[in-house]
C-alpha positions as a Python dict, from the first residue, in 0.01 Angstrom:
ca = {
    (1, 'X'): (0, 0, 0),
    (2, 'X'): (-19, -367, -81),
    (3, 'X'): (243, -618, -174),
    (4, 'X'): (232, -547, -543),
    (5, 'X'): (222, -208, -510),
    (6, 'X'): (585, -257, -302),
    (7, 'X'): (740, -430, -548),
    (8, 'X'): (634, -219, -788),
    (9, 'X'): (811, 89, -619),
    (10, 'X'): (1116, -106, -576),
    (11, 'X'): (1183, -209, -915),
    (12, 'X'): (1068, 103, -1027),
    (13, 'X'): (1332, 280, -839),
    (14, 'X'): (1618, -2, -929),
    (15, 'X'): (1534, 16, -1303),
    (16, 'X'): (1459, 340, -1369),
    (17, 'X'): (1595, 517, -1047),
    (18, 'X'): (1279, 758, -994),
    (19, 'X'): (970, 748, -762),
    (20, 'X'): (1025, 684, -401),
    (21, 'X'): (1369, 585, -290),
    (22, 'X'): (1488, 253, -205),
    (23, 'X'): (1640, 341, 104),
    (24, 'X'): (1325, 427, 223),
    (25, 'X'): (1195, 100, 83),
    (26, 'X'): (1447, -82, 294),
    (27, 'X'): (1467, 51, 608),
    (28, 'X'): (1229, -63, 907),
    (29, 'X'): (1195, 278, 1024),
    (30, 'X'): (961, 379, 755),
    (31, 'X'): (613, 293, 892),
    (32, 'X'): (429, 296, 524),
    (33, 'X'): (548, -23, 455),
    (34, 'X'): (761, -181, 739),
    (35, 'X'): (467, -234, 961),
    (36, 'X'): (228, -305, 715),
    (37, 'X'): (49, -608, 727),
    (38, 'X'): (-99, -613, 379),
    (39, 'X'): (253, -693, 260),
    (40, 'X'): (371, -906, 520),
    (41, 'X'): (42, -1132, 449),
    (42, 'X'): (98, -1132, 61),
    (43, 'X'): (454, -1150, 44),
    (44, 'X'): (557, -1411, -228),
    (45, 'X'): (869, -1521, -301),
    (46, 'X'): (829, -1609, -675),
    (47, 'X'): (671, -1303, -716),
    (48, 'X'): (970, -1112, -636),
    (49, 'X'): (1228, -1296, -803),
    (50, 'X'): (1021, -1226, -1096),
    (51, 'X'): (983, -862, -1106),
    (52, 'X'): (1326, -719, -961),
    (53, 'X'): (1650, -770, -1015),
    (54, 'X'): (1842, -1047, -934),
    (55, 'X'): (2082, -834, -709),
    (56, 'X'): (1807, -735, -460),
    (57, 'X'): (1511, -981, -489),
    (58, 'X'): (1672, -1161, -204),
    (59, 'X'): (1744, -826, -51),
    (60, 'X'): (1379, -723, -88),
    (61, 'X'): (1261, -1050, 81),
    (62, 'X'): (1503, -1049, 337),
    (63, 'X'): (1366, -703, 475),
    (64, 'X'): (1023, -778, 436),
    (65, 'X'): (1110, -1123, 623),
    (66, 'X'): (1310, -853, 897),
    (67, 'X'): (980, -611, 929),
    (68, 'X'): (759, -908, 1011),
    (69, 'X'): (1016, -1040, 1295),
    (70, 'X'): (984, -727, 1491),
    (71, 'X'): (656, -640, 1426),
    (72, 'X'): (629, -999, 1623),
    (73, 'X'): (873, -864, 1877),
    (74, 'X'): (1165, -1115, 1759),
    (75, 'X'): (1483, -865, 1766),
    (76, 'X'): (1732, -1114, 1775),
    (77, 'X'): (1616, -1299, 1464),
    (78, 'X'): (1525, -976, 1305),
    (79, 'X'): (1917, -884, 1353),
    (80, 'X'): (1985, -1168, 1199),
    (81, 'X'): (1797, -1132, 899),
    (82, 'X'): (1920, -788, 850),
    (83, 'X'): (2313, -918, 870),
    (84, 'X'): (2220, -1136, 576),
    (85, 'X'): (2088, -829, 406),
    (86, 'X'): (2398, -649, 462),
    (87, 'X'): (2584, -900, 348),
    (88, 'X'): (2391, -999, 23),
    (89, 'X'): (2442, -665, -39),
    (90, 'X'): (2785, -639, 4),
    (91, 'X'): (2842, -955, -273),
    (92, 'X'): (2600, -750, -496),
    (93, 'X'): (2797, -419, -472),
    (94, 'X'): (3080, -645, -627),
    (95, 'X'): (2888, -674, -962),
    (96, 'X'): (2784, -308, -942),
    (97, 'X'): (3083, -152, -1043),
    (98, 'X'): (3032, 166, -1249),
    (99, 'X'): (2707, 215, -1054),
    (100, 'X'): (2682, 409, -651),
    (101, 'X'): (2301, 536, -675),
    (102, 'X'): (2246, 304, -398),
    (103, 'X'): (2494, 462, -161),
    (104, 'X'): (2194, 553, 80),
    (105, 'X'): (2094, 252, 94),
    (106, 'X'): (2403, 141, 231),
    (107, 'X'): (2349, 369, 460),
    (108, 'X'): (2045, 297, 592),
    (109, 'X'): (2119, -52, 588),
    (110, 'X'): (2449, -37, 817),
    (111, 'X'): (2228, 195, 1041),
    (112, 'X'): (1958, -51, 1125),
    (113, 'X'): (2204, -353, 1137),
    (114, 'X'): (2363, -171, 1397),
    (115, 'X'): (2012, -20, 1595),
    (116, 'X'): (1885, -393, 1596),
    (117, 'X'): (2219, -535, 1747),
    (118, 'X'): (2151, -376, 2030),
    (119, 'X'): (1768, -439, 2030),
    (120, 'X'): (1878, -811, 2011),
    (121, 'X'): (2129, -771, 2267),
    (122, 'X'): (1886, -635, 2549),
    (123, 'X'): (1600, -909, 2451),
    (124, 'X'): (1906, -1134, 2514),
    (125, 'X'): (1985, -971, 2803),
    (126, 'X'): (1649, -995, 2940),
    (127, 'X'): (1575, -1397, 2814),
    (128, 'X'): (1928, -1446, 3012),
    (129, 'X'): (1925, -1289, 3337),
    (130, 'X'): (2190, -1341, 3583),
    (131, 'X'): (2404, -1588, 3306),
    (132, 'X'): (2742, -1448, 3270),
    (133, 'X'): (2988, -1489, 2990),
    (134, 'X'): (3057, -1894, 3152),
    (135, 'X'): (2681, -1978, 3015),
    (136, 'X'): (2437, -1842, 2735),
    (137, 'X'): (2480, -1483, 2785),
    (138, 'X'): (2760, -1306, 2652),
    (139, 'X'): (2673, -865, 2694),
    (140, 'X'): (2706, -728, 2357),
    (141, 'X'): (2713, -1054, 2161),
    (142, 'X'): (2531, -918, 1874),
    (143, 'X'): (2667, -573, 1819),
    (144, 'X'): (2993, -695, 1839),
    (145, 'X'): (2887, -984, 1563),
    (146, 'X'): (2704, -680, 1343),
    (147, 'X'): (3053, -508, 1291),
    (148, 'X'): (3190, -815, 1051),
    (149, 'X'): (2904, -716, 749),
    (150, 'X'): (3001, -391, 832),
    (151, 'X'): (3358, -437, 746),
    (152, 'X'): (3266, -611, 445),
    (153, 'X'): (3063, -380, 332),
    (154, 'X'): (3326, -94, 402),
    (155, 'X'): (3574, -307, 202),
    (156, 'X'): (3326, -306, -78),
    (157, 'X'): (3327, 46, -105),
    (158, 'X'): (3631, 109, -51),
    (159, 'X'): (3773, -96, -376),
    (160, 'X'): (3586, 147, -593),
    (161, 'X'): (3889, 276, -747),
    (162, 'X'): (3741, 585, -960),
    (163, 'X'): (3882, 858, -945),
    (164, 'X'): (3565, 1076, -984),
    (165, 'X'): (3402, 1080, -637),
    (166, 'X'): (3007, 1147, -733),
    (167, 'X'): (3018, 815, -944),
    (168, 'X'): (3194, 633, -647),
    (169, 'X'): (3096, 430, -367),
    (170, 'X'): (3353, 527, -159),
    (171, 'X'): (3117, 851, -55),
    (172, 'X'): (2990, 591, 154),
    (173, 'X'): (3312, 502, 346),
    (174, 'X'): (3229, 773, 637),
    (175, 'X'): (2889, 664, 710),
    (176, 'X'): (2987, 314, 774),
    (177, 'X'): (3304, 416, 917),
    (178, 'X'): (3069, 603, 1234),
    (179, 'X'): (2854, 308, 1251),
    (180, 'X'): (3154, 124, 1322),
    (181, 'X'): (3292, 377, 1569),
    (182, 'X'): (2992, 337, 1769),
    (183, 'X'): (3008, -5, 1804),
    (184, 'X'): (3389, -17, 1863),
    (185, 'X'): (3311, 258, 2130),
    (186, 'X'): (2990, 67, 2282),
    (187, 'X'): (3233, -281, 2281),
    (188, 'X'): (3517, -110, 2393),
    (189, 'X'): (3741, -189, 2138),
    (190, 'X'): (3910, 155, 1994),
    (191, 'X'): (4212, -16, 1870),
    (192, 'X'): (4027, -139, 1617),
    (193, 'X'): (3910, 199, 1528),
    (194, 'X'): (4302, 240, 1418),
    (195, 'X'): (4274, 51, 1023),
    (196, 'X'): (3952, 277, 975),
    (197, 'X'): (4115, 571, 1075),
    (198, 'X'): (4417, 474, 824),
    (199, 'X'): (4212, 400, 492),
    (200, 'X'): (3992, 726, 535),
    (201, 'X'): (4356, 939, 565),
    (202, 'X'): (4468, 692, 261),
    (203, 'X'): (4194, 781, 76),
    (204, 'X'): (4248, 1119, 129),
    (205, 'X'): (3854, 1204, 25),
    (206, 'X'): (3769, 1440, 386),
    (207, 'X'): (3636, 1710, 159),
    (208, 'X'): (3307, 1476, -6),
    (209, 'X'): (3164, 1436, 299),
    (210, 'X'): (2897, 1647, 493),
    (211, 'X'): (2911, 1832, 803),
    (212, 'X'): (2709, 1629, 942),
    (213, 'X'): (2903, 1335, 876),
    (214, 'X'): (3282, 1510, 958),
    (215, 'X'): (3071, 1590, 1349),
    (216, 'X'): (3033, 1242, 1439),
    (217, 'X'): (3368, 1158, 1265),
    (218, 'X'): (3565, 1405, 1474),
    (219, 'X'): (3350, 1338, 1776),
    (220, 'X'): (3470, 954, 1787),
    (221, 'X'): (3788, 1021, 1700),
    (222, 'X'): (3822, 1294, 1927),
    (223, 'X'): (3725, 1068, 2229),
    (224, 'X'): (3985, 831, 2105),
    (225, 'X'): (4278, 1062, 2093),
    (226, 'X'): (4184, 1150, 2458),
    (227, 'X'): (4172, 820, 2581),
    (228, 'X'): (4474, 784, 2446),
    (229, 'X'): (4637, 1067, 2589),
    (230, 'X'): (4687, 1265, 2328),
    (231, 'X'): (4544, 1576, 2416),
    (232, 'X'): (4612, 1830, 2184),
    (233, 'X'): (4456, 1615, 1903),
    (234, 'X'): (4149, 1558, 2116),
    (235, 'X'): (4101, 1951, 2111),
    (236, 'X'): (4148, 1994, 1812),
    (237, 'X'): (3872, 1692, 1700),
    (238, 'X'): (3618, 1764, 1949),
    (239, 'X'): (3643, 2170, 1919),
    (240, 'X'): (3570, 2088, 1529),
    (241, 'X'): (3245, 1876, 1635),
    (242, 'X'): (3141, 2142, 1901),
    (243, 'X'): (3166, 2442, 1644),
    (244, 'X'): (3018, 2252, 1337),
    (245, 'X'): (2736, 2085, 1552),
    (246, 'X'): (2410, 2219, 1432),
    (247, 'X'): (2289, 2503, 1691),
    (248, 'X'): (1983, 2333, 1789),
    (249, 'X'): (2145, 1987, 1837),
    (250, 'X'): (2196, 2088, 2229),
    (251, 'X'): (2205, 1769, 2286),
    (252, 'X'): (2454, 1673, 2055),
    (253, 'X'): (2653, 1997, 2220),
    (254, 'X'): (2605, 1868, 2550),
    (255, 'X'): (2758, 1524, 2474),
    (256, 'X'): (3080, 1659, 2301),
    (257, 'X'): (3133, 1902, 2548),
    (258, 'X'): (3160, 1624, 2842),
    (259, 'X'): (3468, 1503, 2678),
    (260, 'X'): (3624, 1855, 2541),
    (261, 'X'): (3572, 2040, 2870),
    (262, 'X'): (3862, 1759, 3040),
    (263, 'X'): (4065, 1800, 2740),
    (264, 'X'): (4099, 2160, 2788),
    (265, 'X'): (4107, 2213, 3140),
    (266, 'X'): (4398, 1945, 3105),
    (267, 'X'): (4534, 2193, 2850),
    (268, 'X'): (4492, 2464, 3120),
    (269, 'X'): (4183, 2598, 2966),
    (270, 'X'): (3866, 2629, 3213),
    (271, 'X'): (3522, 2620, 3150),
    (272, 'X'): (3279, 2924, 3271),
    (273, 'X'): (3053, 2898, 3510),
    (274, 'X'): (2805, 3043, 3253),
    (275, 'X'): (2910, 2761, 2971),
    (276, 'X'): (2785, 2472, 3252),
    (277, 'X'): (2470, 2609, 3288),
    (278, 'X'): (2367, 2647, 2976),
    (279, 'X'): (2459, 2309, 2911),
    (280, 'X'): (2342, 2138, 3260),
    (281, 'X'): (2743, 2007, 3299),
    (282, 'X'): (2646, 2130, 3669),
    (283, 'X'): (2912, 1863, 3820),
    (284, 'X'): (3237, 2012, 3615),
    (285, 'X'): (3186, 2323, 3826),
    (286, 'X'): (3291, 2219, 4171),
    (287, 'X'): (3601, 2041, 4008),
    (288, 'X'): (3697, 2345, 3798),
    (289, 'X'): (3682, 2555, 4114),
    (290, 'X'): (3868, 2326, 4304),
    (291, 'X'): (4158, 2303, 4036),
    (292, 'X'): (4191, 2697, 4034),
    (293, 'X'): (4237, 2723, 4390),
    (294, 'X'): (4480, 2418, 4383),
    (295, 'X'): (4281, 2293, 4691),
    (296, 'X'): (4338, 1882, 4607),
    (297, 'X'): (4099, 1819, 4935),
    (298, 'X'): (3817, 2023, 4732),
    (299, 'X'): (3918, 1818, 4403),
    (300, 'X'): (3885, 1465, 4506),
    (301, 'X'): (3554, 1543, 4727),
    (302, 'X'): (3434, 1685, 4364),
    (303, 'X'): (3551, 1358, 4200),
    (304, 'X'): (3369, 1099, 4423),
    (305, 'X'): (3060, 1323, 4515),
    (306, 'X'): (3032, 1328, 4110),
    (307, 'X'): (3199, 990, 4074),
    (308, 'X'): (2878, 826, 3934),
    (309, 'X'): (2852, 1101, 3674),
    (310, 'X'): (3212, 1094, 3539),
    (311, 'X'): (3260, 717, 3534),
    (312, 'X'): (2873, 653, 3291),
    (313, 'X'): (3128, 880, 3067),
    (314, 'X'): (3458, 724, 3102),
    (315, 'X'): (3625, 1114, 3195),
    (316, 'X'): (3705, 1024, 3564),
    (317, 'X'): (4035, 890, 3532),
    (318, 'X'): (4131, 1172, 3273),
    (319, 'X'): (3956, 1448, 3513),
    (320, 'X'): (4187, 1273, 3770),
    (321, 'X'): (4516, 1389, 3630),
    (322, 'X'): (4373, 1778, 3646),
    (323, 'X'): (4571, 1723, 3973),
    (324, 'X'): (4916, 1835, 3822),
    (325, 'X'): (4716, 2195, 3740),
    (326, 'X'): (4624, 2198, 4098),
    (327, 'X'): (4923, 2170, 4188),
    (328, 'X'): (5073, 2425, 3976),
    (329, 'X'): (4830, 2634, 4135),
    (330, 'X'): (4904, 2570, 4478),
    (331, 'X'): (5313, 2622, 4436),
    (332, 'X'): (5183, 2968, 4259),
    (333, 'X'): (5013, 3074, 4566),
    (334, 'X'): (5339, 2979, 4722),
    (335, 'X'): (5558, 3196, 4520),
    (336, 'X'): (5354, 3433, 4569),
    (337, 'X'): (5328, 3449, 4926),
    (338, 'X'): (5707, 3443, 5026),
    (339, 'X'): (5787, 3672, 4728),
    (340, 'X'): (6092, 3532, 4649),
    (341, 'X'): (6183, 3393, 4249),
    (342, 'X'): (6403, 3099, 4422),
    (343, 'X'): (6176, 2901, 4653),
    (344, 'X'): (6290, 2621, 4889),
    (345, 'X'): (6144, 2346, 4785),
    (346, 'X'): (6070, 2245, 5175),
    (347, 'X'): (5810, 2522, 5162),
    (348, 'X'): (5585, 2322, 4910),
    (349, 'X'): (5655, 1982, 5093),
    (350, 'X'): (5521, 2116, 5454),
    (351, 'X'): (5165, 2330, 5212),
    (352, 'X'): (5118, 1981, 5035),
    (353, 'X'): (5147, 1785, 5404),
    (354, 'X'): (4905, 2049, 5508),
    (355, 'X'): (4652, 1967, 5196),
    (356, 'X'): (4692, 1601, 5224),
    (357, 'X'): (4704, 1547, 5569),
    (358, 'X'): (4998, 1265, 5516),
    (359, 'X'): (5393, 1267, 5472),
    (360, 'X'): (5505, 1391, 5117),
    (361, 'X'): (5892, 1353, 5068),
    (362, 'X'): (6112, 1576, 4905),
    (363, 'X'): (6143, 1373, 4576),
    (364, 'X'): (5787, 1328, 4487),
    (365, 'X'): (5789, 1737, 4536),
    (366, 'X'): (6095, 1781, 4274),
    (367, 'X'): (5883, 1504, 4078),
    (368, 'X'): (5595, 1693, 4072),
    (369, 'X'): (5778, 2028, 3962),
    (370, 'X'): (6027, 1892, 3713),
    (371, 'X'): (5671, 1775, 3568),
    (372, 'X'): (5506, 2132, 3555),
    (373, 'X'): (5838, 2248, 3430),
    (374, 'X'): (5819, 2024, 3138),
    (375, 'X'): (5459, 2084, 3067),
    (376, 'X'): (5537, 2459, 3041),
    (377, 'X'): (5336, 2562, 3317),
    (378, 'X'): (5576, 2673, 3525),
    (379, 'X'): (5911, 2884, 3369),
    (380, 'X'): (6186, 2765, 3596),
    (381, 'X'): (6415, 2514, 3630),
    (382, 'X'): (6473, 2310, 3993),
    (383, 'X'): (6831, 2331, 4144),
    (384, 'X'): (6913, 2039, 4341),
    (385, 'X'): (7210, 2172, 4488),
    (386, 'X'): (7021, 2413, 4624),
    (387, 'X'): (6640, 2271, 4695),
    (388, 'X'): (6546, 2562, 4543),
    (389, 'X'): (6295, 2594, 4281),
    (390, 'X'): (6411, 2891, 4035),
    (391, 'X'): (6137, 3067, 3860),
    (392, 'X'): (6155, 3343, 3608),
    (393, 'X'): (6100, 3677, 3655),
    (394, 'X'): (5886, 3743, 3413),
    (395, 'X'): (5592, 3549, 3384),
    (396, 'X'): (5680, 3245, 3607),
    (397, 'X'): (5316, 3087, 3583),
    (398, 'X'): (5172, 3173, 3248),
    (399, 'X'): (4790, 3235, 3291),
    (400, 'X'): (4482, 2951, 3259),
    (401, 'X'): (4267, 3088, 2998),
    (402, 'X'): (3873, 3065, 2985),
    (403, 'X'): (3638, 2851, 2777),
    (404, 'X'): (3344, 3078, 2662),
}
């Protein structure tokens, strides 16, 4: 393939929207023409103003301009010839109205901005060694600079008013909605995750978009209900990306299952021994034993002998509040032992001195209860008058099921 021959393809594609498709044309990943010196050597300027259409000759030259950076090892300016890409592109979708045959070409597009953001951001990494935030080097700069074309472009799309959704660019609202979860995610900056969240429920348009797509959706947004303590929602996200994950992606599996096996052990739901080795999740299993025998010593040896593990994932803190079941599961023991459905509450104080080798007072034991009480896992109410605890009869400590 020569120069010519490109250009050919590409305005043979934008005119007449057949041959091979433009977001293969404009994506570096394609190895036909991206790394293809024959073009990169002929490459005219006049020559493509000439023969496509004003709304992507600059495009065109801008990527072929891109593919010779990094096929000269220059991420960072390559990055930055692909953000003016994006963004010529988001002007041109302005004048495109009744037109979305290039949705996958936004796609591409907001997929390589992104990948080359953090190409740039290691080769600046590497060029500034040891310079902090107070000189040159600032972690991140450029992925966290690639989410403004983003947004435009997501703005873009999202104006496309029509009602019919196959003729609308809005189909392409979810793709660059993940792109920008995973830089939010990367950056650390899930609150603004929140507006993207709100104009996809606005738009109410879940049911055009793939599987595929809905996975990595309810993956991020999963994670970000669990970070933000809302567990039940987290569940309910990340089950959806478990089950709908394609059975070969193990990988993929792997990844959402570090977050959803907290969520539901923190909903009182353990994992099997059987489910972490399938999926190598090898350091879950000394904290899951740990948490069903209520032994807290057992726990927090789990926690910091895995430490490294949990923290690369951002789960430590959250795996950290599996305490409370612990200790539901300890009092149980308790209850059971002295056989008795109203249990002085010294009788857990002087087990939980035993556990933690230190002085626990009475009120951080009625704190502690008057919690599993209102998280349902214990039937009972505490009577101060008494220092009892007063379980039910029936079914005092309803029962942790299993994740299979």
């Amino acid at each position: 393939m020569n120069f010519q021959h490109y250009i050919y393809l590409v305005s043979e594609h934008i005119n007449n929207k057949r041959g091979v498709p433009l977001s293969r044309l404009l994506t570096y990943q394609d190895t036909d023409h991206a790394t293809n010196e024959a073009i990169m050597n002929e490459v005219n300027q006049n020559y493509v103003n000439n023969h496509v259409h004003p709304n992507w000759s600059q495009i065109i030259f801008g990527h072929i301009h891109c593919c010779f950076l990094l096929a000269n090892g220059d991420y960072i300016y390559a990055y930055k010839e692909q953000a003016n890409c994006v963004g010529m592109l988001s002007k041109a979708l302005a004048t495109m109205k009744e037109e979305n045959w290039m949705v996958p070409v936004i796609c591409v597009m907001a997929r390589d901005l992104r990948l080359l953001a953090i190409a740039a951001d290691i080769q600046n990494g590497h060029k500034n060694s040891g310079k902090s935030r107070d000189g040159l080097y600032i972690p991140n700069e450029y992925l966290e600079k690639a989410a403004e074309p983003l947004m435009s472009m997501f703005r873009a799309v999202a104006n496309d008013c029509r009602t019919t959704m196959e003729k609308s660019k809005r189909i392409a609202m979810m793709n660059l909605v993940n792109q920008l979860f995973k830089i939010y995610f990367r950056v650390n900056k899930l609150h603004l995750c929140k507006p993207l969240i709100r104009a996809l429920d606005n738009a109410n348009i879940m049911t055009y978009f793939t599987k595929a797509q809905k996975v990595t959706y309810f993956y991020y947004l999963g994670m970000k209900h669990m970070f933000d303590s809302d567990y039940k929602n987290a569940d309910k996200m990340l089950s959806f990306s478990f089950a709908n994950c394609h059975s070969s992606s193990r990988k993929n599996k792997r990844l959402v299952l570090i977050f959803l096996i907290p969520v539901k052990m923190l909903l009182g739901v353990m994992p099997t021994q059987k489910l972490l080795e399938k999926y190598n999740l090898m350091p879950f299993a000394p904290v899951t034993q740990a948490v069903k025998e209520g032994n807290l010593n057992a726990l927090d040896n789990a926690l910091e002998t895995y430490s490294d593990f949990f923290w690369k994932y951002g789960i430590y803190l959250i795996l950290d509040k599996l305490k409370i079941i612990a200790y539901r599961n300890v009092f149980k023991k308790v209850c059971l032992i002295l056989k008795t459905h109203q249990v002085p509450i010294e009788s857990f104080r002087h087990v939980l001195q035993f556990l933690r080798n230190e002085n626990v007072s009475i009120e951080e034991v009625n704190c502690i209860l008057a919690n599993l009480i209102y998280e349902g896992k214990i039937k009972g109410y505490i009577s101060l008058a008494h220092q009892k605890l007063v379980i039910s009869k029936q079914n005092p400590f309803p029962p942790l099921t299993q994740l299979s």
